[in-house]
C-alpha positions in Angstrom: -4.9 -19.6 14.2 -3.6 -17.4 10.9 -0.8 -16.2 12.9 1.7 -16.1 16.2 3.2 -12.9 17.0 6.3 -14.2 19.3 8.7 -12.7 20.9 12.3 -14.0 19.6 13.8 -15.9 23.0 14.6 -19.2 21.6 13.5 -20.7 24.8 10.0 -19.5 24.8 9.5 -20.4 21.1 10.7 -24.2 22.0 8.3 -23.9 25.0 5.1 -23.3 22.9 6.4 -25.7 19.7 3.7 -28.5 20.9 0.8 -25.5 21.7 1.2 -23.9 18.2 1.0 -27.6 16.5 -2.2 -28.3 18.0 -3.7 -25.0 17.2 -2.8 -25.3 13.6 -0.5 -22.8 13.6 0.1 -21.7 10.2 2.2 -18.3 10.0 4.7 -17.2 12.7 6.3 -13.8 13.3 9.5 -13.1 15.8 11.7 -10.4 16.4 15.4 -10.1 15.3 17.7 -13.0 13.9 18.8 -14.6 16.7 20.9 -17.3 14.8 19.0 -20.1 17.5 15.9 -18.8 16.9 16.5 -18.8 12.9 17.8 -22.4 13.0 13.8 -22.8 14.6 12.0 -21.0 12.3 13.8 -23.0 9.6 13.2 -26.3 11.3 9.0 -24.9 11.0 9.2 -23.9 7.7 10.0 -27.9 7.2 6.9 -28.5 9.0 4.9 -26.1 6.0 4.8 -23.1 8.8 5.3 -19.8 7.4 7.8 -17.8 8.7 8.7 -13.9 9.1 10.8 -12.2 11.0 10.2 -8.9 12.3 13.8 -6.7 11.7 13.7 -3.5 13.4 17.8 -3.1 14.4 20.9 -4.5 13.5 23.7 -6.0 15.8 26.1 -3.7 14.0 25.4 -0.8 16.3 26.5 -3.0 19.6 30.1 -3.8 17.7 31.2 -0.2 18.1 31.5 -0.4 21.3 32.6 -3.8 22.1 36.5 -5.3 22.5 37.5 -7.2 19.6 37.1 -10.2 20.6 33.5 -10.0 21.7 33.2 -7.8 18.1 33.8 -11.1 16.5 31.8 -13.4 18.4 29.0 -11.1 17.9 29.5 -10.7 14.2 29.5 -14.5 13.7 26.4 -15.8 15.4 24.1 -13.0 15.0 26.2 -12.6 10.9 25.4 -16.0 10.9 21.0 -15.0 11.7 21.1 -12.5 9.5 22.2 -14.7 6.3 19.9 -17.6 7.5 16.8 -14.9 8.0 17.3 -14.7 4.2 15.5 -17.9 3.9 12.4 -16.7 5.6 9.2 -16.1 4.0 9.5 -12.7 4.4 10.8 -9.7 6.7 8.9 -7.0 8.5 10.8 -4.0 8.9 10.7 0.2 10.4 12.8 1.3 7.1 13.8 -0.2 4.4 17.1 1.8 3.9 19.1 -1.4 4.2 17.2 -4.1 2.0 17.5 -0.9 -0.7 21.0 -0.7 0.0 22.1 -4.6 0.1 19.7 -5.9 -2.6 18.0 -8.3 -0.3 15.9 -10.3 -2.4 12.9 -10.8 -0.1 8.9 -10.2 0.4 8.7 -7.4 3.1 6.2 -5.0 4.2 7.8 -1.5 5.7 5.2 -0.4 8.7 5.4 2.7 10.5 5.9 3.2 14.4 2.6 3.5 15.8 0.5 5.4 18.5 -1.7 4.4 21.2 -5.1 6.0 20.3 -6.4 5.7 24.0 -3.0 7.0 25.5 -2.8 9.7 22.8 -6.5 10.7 23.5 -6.0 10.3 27.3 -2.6 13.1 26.8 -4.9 15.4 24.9 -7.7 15.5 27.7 -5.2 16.1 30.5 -4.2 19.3 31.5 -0.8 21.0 31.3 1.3 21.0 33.9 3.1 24.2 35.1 5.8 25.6 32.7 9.5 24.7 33.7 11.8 28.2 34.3 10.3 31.9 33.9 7.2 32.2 31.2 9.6 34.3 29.3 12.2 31.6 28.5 12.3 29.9 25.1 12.5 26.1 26.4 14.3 23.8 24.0 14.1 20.4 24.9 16.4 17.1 23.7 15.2 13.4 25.3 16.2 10.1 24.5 19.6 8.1 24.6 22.1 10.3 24.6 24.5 9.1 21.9 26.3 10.5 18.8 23.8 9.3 16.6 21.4 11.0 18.3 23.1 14.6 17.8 24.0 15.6 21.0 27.0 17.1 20.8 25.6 19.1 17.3 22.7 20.5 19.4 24.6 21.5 22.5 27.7 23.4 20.3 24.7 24.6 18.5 23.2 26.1 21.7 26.0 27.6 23.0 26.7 29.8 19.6 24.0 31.9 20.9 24.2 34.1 23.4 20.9 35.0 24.2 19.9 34.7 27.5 16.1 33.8 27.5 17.0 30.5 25.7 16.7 27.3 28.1 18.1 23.9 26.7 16.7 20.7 28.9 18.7 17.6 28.7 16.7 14.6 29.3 17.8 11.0 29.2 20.7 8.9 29.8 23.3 7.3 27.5 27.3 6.9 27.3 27.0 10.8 26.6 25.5 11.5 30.2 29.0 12.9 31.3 29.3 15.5 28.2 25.7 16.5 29.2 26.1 16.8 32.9 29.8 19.0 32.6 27.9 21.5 29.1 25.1 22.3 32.0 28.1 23.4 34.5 29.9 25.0 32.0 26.6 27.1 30.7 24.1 28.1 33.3 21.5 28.1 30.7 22.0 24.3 30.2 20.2 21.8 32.2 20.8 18.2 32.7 17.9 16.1 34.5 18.8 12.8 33.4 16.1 10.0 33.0 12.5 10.5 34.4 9.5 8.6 34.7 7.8 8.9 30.8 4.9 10.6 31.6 6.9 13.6 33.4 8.7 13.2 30.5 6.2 13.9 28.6 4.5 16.9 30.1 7.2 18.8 30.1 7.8 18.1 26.1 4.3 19.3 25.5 5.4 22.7 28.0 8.2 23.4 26.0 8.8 25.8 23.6 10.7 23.5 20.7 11.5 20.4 20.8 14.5 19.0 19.1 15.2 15.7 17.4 18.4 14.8 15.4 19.2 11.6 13.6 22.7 11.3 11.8 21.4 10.2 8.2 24.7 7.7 7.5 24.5 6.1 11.0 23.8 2.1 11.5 20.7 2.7 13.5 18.9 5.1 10.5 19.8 2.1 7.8 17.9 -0.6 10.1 14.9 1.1 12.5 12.9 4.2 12.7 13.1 6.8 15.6 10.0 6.1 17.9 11.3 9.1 19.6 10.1 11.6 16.7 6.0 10.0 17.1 6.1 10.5 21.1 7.5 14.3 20.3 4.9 14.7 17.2 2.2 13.2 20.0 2.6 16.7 22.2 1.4 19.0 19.6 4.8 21.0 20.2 7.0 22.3 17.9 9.6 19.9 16.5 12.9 20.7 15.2 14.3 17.4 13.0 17.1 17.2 10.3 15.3 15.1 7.5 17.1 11.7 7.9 16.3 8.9 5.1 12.7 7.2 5.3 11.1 9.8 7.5 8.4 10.0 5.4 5.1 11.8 6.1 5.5 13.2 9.1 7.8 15.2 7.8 5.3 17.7 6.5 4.9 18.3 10.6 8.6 19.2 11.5 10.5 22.5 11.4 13.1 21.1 8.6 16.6 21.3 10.0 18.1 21.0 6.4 21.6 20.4 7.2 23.0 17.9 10.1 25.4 19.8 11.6 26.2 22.9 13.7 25.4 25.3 11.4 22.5 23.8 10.3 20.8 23.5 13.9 21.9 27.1 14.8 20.2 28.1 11.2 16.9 26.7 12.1 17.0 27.9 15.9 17.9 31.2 14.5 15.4 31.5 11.7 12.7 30.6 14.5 13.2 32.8 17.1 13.8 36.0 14.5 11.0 34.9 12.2 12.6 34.2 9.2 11.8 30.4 8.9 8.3 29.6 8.8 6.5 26.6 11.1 5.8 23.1 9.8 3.8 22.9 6.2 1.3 21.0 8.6 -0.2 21.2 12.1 -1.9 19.0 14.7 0.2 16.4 14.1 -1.4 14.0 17.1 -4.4 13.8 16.1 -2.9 13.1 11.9 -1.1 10.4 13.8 -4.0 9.0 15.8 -6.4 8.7 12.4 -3.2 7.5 10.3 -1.0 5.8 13.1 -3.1 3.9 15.7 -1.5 0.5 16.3 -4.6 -1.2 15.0 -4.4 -0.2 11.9 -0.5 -1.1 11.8 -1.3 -4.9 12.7 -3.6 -5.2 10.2 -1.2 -4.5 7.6 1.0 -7.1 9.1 -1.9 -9.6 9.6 -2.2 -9.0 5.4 1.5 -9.7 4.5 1.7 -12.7 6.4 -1.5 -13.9 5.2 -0.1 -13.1 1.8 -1.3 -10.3 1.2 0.1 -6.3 0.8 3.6 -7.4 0.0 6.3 -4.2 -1.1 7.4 -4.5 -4.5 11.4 -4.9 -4.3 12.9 -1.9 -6.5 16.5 -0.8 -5.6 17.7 3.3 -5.8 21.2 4.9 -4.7 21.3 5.5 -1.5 23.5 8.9 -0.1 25.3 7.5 2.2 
């Protein structure tokens, strides 16, 4: 066997130690930097196992919102994995924002989040379920955690700015935010907040609406280490997408409405420009089936299946960053 794709629970890697010895093992991949789970990897790479790690978040986003004392036990053992991941063969990761920024002298391949071709085929053959509200309402919809990072609060001051009646904005999701959403829908009778549904609900009534709007804040933690998988499902539904273009989106931003600025005004510029015609759709269409030919999951673990057979490394090469 060329390679194990594991999951990172130190337990089930110490589980399987004897099974990936007798199947010649020769190249494993986990998820994260557990610091137990890096001392194992270490402990292979003594045995002439390869070893990558697959880095697709950071432990820095869970310190905000700890006590301090658990923000220090945190920051040692998983600080602790990070430095010892160093000494790895080499890292997979969503963006590359933050081996750019901390000059991490390591092989890595950058993938991109990927699709399901037989769900994404399987969307496009089913048929459209009933528009939510009146025909003549202009639907924009918001899912996902509902956090700061994810824009929130921008979208829903945003919202309110304008007064026309016709506009609809659906909440969807849940999130330490969940309070701010539920009191801005009883506060503005346009607003509605229907909290976390089952995904493929979800997701006929993002291909039913009219825009669909996703925000990233550029500078935060989680847009240095991972890559919003919540931008492909949106992409997926063929509707119109809103997005603020937030370091390492890359192609598919040729398939957004470009919110240039993150911030009030820059949301309530795009909306505006929409519905009174002045900004123009995305410089490209049919995004789904772009990201079935270009995204499929197939083709994404054969790029990983090259790098850690040596193969398809990046070249390291180290820019400012704006943030």
């Amino acid at each position: 066997m060329d390679a194990l794709i594991s999951g990172s629970g130190y337990l089930n890697l110490v589980w399987r130690m004897r099974e990936m010895k007798q199947s010649g093992v020769s190249n494993i991949v986990v998820t994260g930097y557990d610091l137990r789970v890096m001392l194992l990897l270490l402990a292979f790479r003594m045995r002439g196992i390869r070893a990558f790690a697959f880095i697709y978040d950071s432990h820095r986003q869970s310190l905000k919102e700890s006590v301090l004392a658990k923000r220090i036990l945190i920051e040692l053992y998983f600080g602790m994995g990070f430095f010892l991941a160093k000494f790895l063969d080499g890292w997979i990761v969503l963006n590359d924002d933050f081996i750019i920024r901390n000059k991490i002298n390591i092989p890595y391949k950058k993938i991109d989040v990927g699709v399901e071709v037989g769900q994404h085929l399987e969307r496009q053959g089913s048929s459209i379920g009933k528009k939510p509200g009146r025909a003549k309402d202009v639907i924009i919809l918001f899912s996902g955690t509902l956090n700061e990072d994810n824009g929130l609060h921008i979208l829903v001051e945003s919202f309110r700015s304008m007064t026309r009646s016709d506009l609809k904005l659906h909440i969807y999701g849940d999130g330490h935010l969940e309070e701010f959403a539920r009191q801005s829908a009883q506060e503005d009778n346009r607003i509605t907040f229907f909290g976390r549904i089952e995904n493929g609900q979800l997701v006929r009534r993002q291909r039913d609406a009219t825009y669909l709007v996703h925000l990233r804040e550029p500078c935060s933690i989680t847009s240095q280490y991972s890559y919003p998988s919540k931008l492909i499902e949106y992409l997926c539904s063929d509707t119109p997408v809103l997005s603020n273009l937030f370091p390492g989106i890359g192609e598919v931003a040729d398939f957004v409405i470009p919110i240039t600025d993150y911030s009030v005004a820059g949301v309530t510029h795009a909306l505006a420009g929409l519905l009174d015609g002045t900004i123009p759709g995305p410089a490209r269409t049919s995004a789904s089936s772009w990201l079935a030919v270009n995204r499929g999951w197939g083709r994404i673990a054969s790029e990983i299946e090259s790098f850690v057979a040596g193969r398809g490394g990046t070249a390291r090469s180290w820019s400012p960053r704006p943030c």
